[in-house]
N, C-alpha and C positions, 0 to 999 in steps of 0.2 A: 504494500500500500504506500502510495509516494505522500510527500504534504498536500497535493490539490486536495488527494481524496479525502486523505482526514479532514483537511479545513470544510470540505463539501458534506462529511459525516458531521462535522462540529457543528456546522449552522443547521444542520436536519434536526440535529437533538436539541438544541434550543432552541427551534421553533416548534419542538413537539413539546417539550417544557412548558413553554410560555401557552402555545392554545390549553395546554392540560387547566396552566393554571387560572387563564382569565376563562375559562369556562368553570372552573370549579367556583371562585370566586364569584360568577353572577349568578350561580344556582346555592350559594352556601342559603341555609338553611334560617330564615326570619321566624326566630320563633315567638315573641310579642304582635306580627302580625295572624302568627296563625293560631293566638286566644281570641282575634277579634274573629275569627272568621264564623262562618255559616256552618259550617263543618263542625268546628269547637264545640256553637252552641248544641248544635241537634247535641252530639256528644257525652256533655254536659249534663242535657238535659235526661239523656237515658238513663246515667249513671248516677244521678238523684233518685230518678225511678227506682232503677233498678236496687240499690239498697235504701229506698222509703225513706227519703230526706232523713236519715241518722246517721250521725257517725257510726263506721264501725269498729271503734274502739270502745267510745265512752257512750254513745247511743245519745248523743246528744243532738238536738235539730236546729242548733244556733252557729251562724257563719261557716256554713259548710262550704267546702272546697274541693275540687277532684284533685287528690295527690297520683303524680306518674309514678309508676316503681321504675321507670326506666323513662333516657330521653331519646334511648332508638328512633329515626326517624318514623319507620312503619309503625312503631309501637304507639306513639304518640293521640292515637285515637282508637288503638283497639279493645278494648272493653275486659281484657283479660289482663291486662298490662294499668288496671286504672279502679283507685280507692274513694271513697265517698267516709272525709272527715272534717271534722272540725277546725276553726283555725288553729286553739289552743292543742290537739293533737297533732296536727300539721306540722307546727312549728318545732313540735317533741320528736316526732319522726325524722324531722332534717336535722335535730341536736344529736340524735342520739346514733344516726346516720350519716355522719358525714358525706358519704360516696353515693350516696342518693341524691346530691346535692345537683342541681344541676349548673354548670359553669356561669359565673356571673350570677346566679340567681341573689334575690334578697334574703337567703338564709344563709348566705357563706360570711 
């Protein structure tokens, strides 16, 4: 392989770099838009249903919140991956779990 080739290999893989990364970049993941979405709410809303507005720790029906066990992106809305508690339990679950945390969140 002479120098053309490599300099000709060299600008192939930084341009396969850089599309990798300004395409990763304008799909990375908005997750404060997607609690506003339409999606979130139906969501939301099943997962109230489905455990009848109580916590299920403390069984309590004040400030409930859907906590994620994970922030997989697929996970993020599927109904097996998703708890229905309170905020004062909420807050105990991200204390007592650090790594349930999710990056940036208001509980780190």
């Amino acid at each position: 392989m002479n120098s053309l080739d490599i300099g000709i290999a060299t600008a192939v893989l930084l341009i396969i770099v850089f599309t990798i990364t300004i395409r990763f970049k304008r799909h990375k993941f908005d997750y404060p838009k997607f609690l506003r979405s339409t999606e979130w709410s139906r969501t939301k809303k099943a997962i109230r249903e489905k455990y009848e507005d109580r916590c299920v720790i403390c069984n309590s029906s004040s400030r409930l919140e859907v906590h994620h066990m994970n922030y997989k992106g697929k996970t993020l809305h599927d109904p097996r991956y998703l708890v229905l508690l309170c905020k004062k339990c909420h807050v105990r679950m991200h204390q007592a779990f650090p790594e349930m945390r999710r990056k940036g969140s208001k509980y780190e």
